[in-house]
N, C-alpha and C positions, 0 to 999 in steps of 0.2 A: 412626816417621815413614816411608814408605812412599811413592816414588818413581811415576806412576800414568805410562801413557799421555795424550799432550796438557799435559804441564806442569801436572797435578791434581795435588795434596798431600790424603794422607790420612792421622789417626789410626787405626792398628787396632784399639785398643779404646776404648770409650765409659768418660766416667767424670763420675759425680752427684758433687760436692760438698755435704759435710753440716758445716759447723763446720771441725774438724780432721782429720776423717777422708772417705777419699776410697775408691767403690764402685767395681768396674768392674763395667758394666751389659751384659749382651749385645744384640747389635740388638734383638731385641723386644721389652727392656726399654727400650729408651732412646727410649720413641715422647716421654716429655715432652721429650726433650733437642733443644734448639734448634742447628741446622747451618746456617751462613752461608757461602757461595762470595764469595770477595772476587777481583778480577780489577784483579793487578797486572802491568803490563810485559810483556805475553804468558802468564802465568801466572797459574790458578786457585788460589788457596789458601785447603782446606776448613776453616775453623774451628769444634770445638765447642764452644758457648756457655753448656751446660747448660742453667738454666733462662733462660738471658736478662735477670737483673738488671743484668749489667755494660752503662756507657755504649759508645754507639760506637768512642768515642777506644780504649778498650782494643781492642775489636775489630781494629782499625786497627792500632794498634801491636803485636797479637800474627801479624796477617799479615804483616805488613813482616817481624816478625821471623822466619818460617818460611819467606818468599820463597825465602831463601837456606837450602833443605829443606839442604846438606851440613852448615852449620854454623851455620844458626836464628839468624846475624849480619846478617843483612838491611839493619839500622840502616846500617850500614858504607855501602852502595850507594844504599840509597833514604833515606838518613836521617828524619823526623820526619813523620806523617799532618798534611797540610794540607787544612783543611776549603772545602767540606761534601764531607760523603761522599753517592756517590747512588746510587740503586735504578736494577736495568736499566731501569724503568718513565718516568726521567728523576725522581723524588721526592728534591729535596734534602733530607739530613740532618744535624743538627748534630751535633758529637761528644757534644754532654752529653745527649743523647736513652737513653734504655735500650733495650737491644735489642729486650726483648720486646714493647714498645710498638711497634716500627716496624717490626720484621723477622719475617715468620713461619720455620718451617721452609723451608731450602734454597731462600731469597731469594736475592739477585745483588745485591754493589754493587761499588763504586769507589770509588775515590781517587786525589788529588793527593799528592806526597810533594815533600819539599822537596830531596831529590837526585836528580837522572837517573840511569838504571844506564847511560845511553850516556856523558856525563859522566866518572862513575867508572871506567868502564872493565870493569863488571860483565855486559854483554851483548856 
C-alpha cells in the first residue's frame, strides 16, 4: 500500500484471482482488471476489483477499511457503508448491485458510513 499525493491510496501490484490461486499481472496485463476511486472524508481510495463480480457493499467495505492506509482499520473511524452508494455522475447504487454491471473502469463513487471520522476523533 502506497501512500500517493492528494490522499490517493494505491496497490503496486495488480492481482487476477483464479480459484485459489492468485497472479500478479503487470499494468498491461491488467487491462480486464476493474479499478474504482471511492472518495471518502477527503480521501481517494483506489480499489482493485479484478474482474468485477463482487457486490458494491464489498467494495465499500474494502475502502473504509484502507481509509486508514497506516493500519487498513478504517472500520474503527468510519464504522459500516450506509447505502446507496453514488457515481460522480449523481447514479444511486445499491450495495447488492455487482460492480461490473454499474461501474466501468476507474469510475468515482461515494458513500455514507455510519461513523464521522470528526466524531471519532480520526481527522
Amino acid at each position: 500500500l502506497t501512500p500517493t499525493p492528494a490522499g490517493i491510496v494505491r496497490r503496486s501490484t495488480w492481482v487476477k484471482s483464479s480459484g485459489s490461486m492468485s497472479v500478479a499481472l503487470s499494468e498491461d496485463d491488467a487491462s480486464d482488471v476493474l479499478r474504482v476511486h471511492v472518495h471518502l472524508y477527503g480521501r481517494i481510495v483506489t480499489v482493485c476489483c479484478g474482474l468485477g463480480t463482487q457486490r458494491i457493499r464489498w467494495l465499500a467495505q474494502v475502502a473504509i477499511a484502507r481509509w486508514d492506509y497506516e493500519g487498513s482499520r478504517g472500520w474503527f473511524q468510519l464504522g459500516v457503508p450506509v447505502g446507496p452508494a453514488v457515481r460522480i455522475d449523481g447514479t444511486e447504487l445499491t450495495f447488492g448491485m455487482a460492480i461490473k454491471d454499474v461501474l466501468a473502469n476507474d469510475d468515482h463513487i461515494t458513500f455514507r458510513t455510519s461513523l464521522s471520522p470528526v466524531t471519532t476523533g480520526a481527522l
